[in-house]
C-alpha positions, -999 to 999 in steps of 0.1 A, spaced: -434 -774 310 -419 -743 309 -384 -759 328 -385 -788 303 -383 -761 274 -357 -743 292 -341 -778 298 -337 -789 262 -325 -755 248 -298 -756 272 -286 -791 259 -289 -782 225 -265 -748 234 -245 -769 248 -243 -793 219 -238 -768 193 -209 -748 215 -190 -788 213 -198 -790 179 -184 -755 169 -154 -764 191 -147 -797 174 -153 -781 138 -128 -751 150 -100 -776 160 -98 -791 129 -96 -762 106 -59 -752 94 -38 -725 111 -40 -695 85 -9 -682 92 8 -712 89 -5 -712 57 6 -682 45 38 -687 58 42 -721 37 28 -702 4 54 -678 12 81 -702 11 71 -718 -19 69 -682 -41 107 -679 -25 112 -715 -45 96 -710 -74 118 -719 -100 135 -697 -122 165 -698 -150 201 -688 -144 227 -685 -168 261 -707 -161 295 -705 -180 313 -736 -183 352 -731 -194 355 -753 -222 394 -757 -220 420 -753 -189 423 -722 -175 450 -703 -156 448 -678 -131 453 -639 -151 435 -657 -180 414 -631 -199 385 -646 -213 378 -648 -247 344 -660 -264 363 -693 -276 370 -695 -236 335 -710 -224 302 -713 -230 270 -698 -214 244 -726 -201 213 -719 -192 198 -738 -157 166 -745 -140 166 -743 -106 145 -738 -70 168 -712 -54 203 -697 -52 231 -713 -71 267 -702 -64 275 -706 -102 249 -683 -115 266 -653 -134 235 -638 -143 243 -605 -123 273 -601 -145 267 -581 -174 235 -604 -182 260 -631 -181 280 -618 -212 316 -625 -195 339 -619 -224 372 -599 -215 366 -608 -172 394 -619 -160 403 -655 -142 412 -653 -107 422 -685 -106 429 -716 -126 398 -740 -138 405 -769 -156 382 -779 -187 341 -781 -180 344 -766 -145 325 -734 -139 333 -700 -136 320 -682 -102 316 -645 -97 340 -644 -72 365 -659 -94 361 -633 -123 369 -598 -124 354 -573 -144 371 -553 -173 359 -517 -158 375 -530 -123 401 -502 -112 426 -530 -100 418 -549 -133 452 -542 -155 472 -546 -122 454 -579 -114 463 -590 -155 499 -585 -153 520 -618 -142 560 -616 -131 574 -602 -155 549 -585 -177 540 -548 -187 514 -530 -203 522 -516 -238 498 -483 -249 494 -486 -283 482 -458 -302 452 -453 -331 452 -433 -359 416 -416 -367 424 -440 -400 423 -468 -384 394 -458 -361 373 -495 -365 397 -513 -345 382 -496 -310 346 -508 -320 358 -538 -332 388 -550 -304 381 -556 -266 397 -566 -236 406 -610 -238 407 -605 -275 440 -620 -289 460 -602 -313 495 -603 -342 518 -574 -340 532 -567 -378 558 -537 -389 559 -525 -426 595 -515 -436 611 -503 -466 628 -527 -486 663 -509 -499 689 -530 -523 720 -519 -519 739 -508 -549 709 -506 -569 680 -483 -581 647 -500 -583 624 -482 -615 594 -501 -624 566 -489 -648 536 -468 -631 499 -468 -650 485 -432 -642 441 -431 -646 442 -429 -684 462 -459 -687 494 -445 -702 523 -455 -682 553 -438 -668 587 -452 -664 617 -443 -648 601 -429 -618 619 -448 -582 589 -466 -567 597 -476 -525 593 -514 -525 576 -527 -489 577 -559 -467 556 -566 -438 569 -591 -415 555 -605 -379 566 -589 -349 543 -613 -325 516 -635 -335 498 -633 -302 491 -606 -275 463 -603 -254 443 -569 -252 440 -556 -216 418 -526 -227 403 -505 -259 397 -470 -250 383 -442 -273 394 -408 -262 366 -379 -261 364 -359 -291 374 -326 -292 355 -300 -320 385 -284 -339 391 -273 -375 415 -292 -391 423 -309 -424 415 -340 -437 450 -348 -437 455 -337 -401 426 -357 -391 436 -390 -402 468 -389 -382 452 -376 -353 455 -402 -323 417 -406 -313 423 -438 -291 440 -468 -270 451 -499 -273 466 -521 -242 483 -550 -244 504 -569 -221 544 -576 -230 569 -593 -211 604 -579 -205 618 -596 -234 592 -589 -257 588 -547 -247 623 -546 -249 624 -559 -289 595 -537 -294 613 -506 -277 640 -511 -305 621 -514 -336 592 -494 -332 600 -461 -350 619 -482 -378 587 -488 -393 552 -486 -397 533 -510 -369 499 -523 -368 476 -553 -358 457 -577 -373 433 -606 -357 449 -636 -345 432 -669 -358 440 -700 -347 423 -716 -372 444 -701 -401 482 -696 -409 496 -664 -399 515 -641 -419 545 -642 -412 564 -617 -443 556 -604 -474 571 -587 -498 559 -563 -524 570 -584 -553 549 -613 -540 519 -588 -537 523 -570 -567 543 -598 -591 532 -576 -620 556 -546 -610 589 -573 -606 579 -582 -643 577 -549 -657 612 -540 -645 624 -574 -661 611 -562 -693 625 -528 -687 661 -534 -676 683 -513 -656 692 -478 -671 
């Protein structure tokens, strides 16, 4: 009886130990597991951000926003286009390594950035020069408002003389009496170049010293680089300390100014001396 007992619970051991076997050998390796829920967190998808040129672009191009256009993309990994890495994808004033024709993409290896040390050397083609153009404290909102890729027009204000004659026009004071006879300078701005492209705006650091108002105003407090070719630095060399120079926005989507008198400005000081005569 007692060999019979024995018997069975041997068999049913035995049983369970090919059962638990069986049950074991179909279970799913857990590290393979892990491994696979590791590769899938590594291709989780995720946004990038992509800049598409949106006309042909040459090599020492500096890009402007009008330039391309920032896309943003889906995808399950890495993606040689992604730009996200630069500057949060803002790209403006980078400069093109090499040329891209309309709706390609621009790479970071193909873009350099403004704060590069070899970026104004990299800018220049054969040929071309860096021209240092200096701010007045006066004119202080053109280095918050001008960077490097922005595209510029170079004017010069100039006295306007007549020879043989003496220009006197009538002058209206606060009170609204007027004063004539007193020699007013006539002006005329004309158009030196109606487009140059910014390499760099640079504010100096300010320095804490008492001086006039006066003193202030003319104080240089910053930089302006543009790039010039030979011909161009060489007309500029000549006529810079005739006159007054100075920059204004270039829009392609309006007429430039090419010159402009004082009499077209102010038509109301021509007719005064009309009315006057000559002395």
């Amino acid at each position: 009886m007692n060999h019979r007992v024995l018997f069975f619970l041997s068999i049913i051991v035995i049983g369970v130990g090919v059962v638990g076997i069986f049950i074991q050998s179909r279970q799913p390796d857990v590290v393979t597991t892990i491994e696979e829920l590791k590769g899938n967190s590594d291709n989780a998808e995720k946004n990038i951000l992509v800049a598409e040129a949106l006309r042909d672009l040459q090599a020492r191009d500096i890009l402007s926003p009008q330039d391309y256009r920032i896309l943003t993309l889906k995808t399950n990994g890495t993606d040689a286009r992604d730009i996200t890495a630069l500057s949060d994808g803002d790209i403006r004033g980078y400069l093109v390594m090499n040329n891209v024709v309309k709706g390609g993409y621009l790479t970071p290896p193909m873009l350099l950035s403004p704060t590069d040390k070899d970026f104004s050397s990299q800018s220049l083609n054969v040929g071309e020069m860096p021209y240092s153009f200096p701010v007045k404290s006066a004119d202080s909102y053109l280095l918050s408002s001008i960077s490097a890729g922005d595209t510029l027009s170079l004017y010069i204000r100039l006295k306007e003389i007549e020879k043989g004659k003496t220009e006197t026009v009538g002058l209206s004071n606060s009170e609204g009496s007027s004063s004539f006879g007193r020699k007013t300078p006539k002006y005329t701005i004309t158009r030196i170049f109606e487009r140059i492209t910014v390499l760099e705006s640079k504010r100096y650091k300010e320095q804490n010293q008492n001086e006039s108002r006066l003193s202030q105003d003319n104080k240089t407090i910053g930089v302006i680089v543009f790039r010039l070719n030979q011909s161009q630095l060489a007309k500029l060399r000549t006529i810079e300390n005739v006159g007054d120079l100075f920059l204004l926005p270039y829009s392609p989507t309006q007429e430039g100014i090419n010159r402009i008198s004082m009499d077209e400005s102010l038509p109301q000081l021509h007719s005064i001396k009309e009315l006057r005569g000559k002395n």
